[in-house]
N, CA, C and O atoms as a MOPAC input file, in Angstrom:
PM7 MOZYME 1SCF
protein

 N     18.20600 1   -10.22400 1    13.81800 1
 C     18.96900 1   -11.10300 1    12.97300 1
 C     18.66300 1   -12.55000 1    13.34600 1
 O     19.21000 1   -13.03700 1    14.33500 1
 N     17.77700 1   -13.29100 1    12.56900 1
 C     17.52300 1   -14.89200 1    12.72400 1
 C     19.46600 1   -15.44500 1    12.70300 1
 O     20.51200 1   -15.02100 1    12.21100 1
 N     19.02200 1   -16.59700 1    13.56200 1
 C     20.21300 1   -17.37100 1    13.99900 1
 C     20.00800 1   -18.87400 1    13.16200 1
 O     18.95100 1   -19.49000 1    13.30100 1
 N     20.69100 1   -19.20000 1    12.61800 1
 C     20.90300 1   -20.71300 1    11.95200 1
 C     20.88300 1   -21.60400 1    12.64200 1
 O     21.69000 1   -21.36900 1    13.54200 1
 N     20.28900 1   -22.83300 1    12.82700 1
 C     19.87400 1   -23.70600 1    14.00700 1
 C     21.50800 1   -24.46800 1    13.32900 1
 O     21.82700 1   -24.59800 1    12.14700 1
 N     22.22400 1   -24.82900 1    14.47000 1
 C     23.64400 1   -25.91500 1    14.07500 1
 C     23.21400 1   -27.64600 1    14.25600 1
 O     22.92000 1   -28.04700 1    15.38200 1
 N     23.20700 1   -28.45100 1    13.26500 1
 C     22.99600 1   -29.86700 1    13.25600 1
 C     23.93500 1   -30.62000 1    13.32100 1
 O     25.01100 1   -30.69600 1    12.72800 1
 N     23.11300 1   -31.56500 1    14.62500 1
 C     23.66800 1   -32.30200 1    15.41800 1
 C     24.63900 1   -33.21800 1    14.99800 1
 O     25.45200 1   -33.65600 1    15.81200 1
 N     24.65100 1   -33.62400 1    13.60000 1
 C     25.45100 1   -34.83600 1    12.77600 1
 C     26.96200 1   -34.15000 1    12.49100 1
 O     28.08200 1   -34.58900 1    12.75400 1
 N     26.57600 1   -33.00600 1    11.90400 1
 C     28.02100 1   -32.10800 1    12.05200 1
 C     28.94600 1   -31.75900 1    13.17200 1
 O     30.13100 1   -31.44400 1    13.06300 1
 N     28.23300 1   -31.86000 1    14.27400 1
 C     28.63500 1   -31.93600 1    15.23400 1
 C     29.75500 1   -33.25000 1    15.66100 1
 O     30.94300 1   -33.02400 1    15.89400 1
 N     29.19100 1   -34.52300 1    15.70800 1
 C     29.56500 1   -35.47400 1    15.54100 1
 C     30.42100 1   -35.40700 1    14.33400 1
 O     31.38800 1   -35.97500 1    14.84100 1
 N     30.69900 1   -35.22200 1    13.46200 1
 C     31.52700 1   -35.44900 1    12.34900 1
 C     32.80800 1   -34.37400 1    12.77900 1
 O     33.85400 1   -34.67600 1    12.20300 1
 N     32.88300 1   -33.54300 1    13.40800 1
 C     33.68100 1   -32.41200 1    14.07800 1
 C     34.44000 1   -33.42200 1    15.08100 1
 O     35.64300 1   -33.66100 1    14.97600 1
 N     33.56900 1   -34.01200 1    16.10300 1
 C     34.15300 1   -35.11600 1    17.04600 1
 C     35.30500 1   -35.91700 1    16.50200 1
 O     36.52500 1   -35.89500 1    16.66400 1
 N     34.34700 1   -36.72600 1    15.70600 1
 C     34.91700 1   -37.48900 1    15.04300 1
 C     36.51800 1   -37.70500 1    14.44400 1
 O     37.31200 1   -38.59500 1    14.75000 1
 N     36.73000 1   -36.36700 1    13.31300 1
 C     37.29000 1   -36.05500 1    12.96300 1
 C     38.46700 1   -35.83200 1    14.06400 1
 O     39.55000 1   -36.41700 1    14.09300 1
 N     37.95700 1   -34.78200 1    15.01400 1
 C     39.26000 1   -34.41700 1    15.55200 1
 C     39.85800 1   -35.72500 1    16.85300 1
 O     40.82600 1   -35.55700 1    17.59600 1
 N     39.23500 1   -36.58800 1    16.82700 1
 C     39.38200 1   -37.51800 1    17.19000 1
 C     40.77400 1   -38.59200 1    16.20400 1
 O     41.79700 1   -39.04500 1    16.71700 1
 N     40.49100 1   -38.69100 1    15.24100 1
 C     40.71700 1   -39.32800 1    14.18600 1
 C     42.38600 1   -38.74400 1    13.93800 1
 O     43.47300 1   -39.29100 1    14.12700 1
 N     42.08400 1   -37.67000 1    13.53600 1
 C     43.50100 1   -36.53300 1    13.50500 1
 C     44.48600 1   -36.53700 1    14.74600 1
 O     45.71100 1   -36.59400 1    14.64000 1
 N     43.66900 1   -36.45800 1    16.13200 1
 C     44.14800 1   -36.44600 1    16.92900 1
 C     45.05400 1   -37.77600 1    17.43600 1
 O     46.19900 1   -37.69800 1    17.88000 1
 N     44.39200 1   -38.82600 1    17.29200 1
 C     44.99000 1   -40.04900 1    17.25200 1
 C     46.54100 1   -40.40500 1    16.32900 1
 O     47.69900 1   -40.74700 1    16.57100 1
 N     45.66100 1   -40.06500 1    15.14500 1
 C     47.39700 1   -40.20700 1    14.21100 1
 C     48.35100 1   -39.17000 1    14.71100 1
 O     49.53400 1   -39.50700 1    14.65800 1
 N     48.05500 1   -37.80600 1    15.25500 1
 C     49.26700 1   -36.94200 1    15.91800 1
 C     50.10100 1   -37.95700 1    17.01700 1
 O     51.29900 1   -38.23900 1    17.01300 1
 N     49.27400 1   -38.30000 1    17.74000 1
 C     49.32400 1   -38.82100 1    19.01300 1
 C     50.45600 1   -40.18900 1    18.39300 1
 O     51.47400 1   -40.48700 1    19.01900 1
 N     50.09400 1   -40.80900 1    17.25000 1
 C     51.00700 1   -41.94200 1    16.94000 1
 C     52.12500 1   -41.65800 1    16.85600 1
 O     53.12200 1   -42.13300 1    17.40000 1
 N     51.91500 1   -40.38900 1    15.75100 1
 C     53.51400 1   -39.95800 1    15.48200 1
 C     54.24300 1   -39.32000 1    16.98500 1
 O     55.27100 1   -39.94700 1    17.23800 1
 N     54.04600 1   -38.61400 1    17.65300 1
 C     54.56300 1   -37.83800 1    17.76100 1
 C     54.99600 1   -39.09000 1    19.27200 1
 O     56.02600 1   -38.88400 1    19.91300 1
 N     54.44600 1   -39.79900 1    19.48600 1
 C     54.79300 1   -41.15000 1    20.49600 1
 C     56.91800 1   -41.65300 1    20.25600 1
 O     57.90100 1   -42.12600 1    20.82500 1
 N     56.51100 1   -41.18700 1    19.25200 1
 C     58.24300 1   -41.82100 1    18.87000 1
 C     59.24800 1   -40.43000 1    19.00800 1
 O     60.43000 1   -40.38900 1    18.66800 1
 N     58.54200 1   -39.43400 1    19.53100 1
 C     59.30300 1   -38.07900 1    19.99500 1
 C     59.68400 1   -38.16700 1    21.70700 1
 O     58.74000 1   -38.18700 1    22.49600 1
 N     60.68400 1   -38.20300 1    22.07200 1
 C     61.17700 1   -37.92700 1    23.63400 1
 C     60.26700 1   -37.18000 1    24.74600 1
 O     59.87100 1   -37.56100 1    25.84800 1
 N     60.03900 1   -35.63500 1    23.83600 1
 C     59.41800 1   -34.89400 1    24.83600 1
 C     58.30400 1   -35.00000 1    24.79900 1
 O     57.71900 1   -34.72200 1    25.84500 1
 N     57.30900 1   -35.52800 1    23.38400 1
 C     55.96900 1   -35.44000 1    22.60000 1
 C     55.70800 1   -36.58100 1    23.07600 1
 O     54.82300 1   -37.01600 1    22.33900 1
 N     56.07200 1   -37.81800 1    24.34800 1
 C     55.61100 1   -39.11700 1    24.53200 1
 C     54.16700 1   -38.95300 1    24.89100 1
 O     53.22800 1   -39.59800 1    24.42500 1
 N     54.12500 1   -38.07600 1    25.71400 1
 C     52.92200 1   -38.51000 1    26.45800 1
 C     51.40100 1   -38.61100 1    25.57900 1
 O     50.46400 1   -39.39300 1    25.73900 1
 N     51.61900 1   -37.27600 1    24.41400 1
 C     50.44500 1   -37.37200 1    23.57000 1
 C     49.91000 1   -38.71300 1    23.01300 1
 O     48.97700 1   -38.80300 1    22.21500 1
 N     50.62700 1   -39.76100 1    23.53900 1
 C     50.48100 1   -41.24400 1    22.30900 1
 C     50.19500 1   -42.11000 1    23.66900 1
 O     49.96400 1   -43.31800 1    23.70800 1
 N     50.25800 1   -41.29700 1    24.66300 1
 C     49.79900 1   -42.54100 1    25.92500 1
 C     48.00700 1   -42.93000 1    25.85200 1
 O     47.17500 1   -42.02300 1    25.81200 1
 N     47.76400 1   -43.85400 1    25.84700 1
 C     46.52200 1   -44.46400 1    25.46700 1
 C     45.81600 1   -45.73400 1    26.15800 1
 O     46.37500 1   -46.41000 1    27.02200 1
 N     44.83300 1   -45.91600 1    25.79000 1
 C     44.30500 1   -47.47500 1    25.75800 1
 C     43.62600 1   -47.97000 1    25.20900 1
 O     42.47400 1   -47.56200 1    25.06600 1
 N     44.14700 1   -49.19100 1    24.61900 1
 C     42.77300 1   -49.80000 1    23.45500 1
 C     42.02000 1   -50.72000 1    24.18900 1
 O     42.51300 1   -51.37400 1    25.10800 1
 N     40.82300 1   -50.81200 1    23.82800 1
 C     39.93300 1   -51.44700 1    23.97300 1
 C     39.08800 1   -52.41400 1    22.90300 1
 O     39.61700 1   -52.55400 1    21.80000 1
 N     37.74800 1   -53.12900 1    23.15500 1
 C     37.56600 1   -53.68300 1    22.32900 1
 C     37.09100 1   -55.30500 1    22.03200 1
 O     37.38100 1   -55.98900 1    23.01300 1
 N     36.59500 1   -55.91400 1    21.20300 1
 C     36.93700 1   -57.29700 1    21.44900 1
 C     38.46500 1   -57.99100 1    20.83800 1
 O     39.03100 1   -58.12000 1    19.75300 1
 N     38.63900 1   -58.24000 1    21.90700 1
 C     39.97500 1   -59.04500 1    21.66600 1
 C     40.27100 1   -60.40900 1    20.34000 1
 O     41.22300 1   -60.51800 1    19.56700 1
 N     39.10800 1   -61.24500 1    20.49100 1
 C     39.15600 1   -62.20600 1    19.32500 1
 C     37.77200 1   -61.98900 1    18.81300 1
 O     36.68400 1   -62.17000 1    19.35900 1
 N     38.08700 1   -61.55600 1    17.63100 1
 C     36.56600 1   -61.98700 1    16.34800 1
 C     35.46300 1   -62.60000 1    16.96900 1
 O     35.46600 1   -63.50200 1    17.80700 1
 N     34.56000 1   -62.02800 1    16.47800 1
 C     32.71500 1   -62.78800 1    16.72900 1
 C     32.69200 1   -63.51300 1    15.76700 1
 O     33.24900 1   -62.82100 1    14.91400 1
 N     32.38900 1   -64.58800 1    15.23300 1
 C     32.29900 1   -65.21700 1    14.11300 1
 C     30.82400 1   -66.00700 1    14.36900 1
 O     30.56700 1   -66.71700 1    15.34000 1
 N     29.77600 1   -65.64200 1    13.05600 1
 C     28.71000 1   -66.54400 1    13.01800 1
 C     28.78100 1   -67.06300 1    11.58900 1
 O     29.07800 1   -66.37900 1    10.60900 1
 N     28.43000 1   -68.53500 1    11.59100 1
 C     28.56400 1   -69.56900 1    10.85100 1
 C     27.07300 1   -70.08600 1    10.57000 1
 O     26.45900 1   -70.83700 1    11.32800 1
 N     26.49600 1   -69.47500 1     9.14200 1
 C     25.83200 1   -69.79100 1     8.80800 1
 C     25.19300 1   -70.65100 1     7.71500 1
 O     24.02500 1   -70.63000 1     7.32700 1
 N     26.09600 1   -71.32500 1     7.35100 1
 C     26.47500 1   -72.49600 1     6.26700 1
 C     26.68600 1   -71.68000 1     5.05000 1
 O     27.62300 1   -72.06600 1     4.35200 1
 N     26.08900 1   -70.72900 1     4.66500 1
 C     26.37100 1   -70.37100 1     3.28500 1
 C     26.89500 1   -68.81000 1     3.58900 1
 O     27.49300 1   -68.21900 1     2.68900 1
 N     26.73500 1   -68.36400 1     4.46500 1
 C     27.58500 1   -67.78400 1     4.77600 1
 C     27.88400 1   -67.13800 1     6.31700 1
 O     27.15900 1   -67.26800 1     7.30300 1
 N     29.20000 1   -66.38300 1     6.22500 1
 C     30.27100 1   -66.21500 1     7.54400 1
 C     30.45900 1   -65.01900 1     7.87200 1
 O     30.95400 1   -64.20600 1     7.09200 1
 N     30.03300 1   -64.68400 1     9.27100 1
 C     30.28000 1   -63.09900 1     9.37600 1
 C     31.19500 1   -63.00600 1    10.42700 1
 O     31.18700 1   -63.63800 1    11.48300 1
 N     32.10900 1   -62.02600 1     9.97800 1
 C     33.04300 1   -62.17000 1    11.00200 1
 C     33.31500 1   -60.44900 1    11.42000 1
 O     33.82200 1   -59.59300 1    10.69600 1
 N     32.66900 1   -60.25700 1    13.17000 1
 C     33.01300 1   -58.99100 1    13.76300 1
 C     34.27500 1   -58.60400 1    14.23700 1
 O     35.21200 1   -59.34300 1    14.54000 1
 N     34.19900 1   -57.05000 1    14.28400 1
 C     35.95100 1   -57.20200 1    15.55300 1
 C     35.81800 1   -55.76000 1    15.74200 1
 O     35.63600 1   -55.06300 1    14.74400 1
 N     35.87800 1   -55.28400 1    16.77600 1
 C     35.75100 1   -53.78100 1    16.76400 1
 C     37.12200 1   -53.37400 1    17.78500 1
 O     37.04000 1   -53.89800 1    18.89600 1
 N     38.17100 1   -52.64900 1    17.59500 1
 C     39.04900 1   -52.30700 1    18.43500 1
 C     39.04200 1   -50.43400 1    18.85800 1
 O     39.05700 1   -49.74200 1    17.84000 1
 N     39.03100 1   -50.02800 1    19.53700 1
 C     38.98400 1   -48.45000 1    19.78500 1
 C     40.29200 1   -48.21100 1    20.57300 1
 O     40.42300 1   -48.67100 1    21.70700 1
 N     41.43800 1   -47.35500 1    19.85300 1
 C     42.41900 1   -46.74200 1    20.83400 1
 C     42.12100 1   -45.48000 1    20.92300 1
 O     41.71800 1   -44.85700 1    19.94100 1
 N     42.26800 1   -44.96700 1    22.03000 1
 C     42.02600 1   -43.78900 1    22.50900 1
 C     43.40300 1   -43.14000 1    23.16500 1
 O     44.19000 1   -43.84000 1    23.80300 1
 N     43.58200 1   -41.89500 1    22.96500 1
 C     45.40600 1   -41.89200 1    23.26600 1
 C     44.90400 1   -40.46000 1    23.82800 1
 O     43.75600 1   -40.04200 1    23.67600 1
 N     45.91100 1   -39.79300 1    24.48000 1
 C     46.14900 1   -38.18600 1    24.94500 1
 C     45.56700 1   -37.59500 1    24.00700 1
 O     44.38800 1   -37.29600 1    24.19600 1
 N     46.20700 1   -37.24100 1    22.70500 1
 C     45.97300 1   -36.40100 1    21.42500 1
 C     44.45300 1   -36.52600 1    20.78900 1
 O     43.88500 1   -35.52700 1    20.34500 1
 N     43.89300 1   -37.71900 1    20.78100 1
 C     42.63200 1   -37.84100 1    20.34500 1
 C     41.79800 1   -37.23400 1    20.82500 1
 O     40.89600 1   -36.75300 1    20.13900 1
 N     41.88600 1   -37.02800 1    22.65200 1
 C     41.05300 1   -36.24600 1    23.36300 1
 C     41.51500 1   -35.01300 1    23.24300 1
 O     40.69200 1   -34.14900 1    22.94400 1
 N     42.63300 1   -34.70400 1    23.40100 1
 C     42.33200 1   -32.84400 1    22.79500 1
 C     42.00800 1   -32.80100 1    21.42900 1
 O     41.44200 1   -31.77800 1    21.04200 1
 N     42.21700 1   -33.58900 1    20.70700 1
 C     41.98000 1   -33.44800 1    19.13800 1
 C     39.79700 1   -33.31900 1    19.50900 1
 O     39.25100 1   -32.31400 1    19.05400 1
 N     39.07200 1   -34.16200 1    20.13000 1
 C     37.99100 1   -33.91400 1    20.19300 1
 C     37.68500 1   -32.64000 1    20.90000 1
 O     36.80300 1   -31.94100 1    20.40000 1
 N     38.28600 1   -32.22000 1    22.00700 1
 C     37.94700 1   -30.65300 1    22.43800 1
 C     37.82600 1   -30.05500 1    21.26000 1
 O     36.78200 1   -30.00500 1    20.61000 1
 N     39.38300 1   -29.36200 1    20.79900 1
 C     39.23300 1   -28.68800 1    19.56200 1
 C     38.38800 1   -29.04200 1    18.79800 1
 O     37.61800 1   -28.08300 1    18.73500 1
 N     38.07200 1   -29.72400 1    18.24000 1
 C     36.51900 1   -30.05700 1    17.51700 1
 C     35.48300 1   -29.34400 1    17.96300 1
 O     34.94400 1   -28.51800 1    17.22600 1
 N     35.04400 1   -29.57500 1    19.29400 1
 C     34.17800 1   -29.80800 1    19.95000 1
 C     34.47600 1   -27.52300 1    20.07600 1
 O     33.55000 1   -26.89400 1    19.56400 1
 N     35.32500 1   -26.88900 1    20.52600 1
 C     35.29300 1   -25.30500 1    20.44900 1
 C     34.81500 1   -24.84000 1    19.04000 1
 O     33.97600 1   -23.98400 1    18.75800 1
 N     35.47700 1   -25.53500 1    18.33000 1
 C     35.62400 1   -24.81200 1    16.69800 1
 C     34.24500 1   -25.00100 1    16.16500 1
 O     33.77700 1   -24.09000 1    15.48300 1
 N     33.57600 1   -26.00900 1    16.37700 1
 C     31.89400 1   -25.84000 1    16.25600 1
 C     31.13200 1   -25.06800 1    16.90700 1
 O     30.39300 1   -24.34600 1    16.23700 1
 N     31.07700 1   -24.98800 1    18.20900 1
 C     30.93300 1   -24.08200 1    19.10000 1
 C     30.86300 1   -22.48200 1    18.50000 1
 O     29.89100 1   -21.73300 1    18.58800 1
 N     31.88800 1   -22.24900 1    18.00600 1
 C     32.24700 1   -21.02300 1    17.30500 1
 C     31.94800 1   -20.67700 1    15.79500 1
 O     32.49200 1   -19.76500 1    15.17300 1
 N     30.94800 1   -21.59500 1    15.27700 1
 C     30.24300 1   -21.64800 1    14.03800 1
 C     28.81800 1   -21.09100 1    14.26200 1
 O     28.02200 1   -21.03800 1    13.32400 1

């Protein structure tokens, strides 16, 4: 029985995702007593805008990443459930 080679981008989009999901659990469930810890985190990031000024025109960067409890199990689970594809 040939085996289906699994690609690597899906992979990442699995991450991603349960990353993503995992984070918004992690928000909500932050305002729950016993559910605190899932929302414990740290953001990172640049703090103030990159801004380049190029007379006609203005680009302005900013990248912030929070990373909380829930996001990282939210990426495990990702990371099994592909595994198991």
């Amino acid at each position: 029985m040939a085996r289906r080679k699994k690609n690597n981008w899906i992979l990442i989009l699995f991450i991603l995702g349960g990353l993503v999901i995992g984070g918004i659990l992690g928000e909500i469930t932050s305002e729950i007593d016993s559910l605190w810890w899932l929302g414990y985190g740290k953001q990172f990031g640049f703090s103030h805008p990159v801004s380049i000024d190029l007379n006609i025109l203005r680009l302005t960067f900013s990248l912030i990443v929070k990373i909380n409890i829930a996001s990282i199990v939210g990426a495990i689970i990702a990371m099994a459930l592909y595994k198991k594809l």
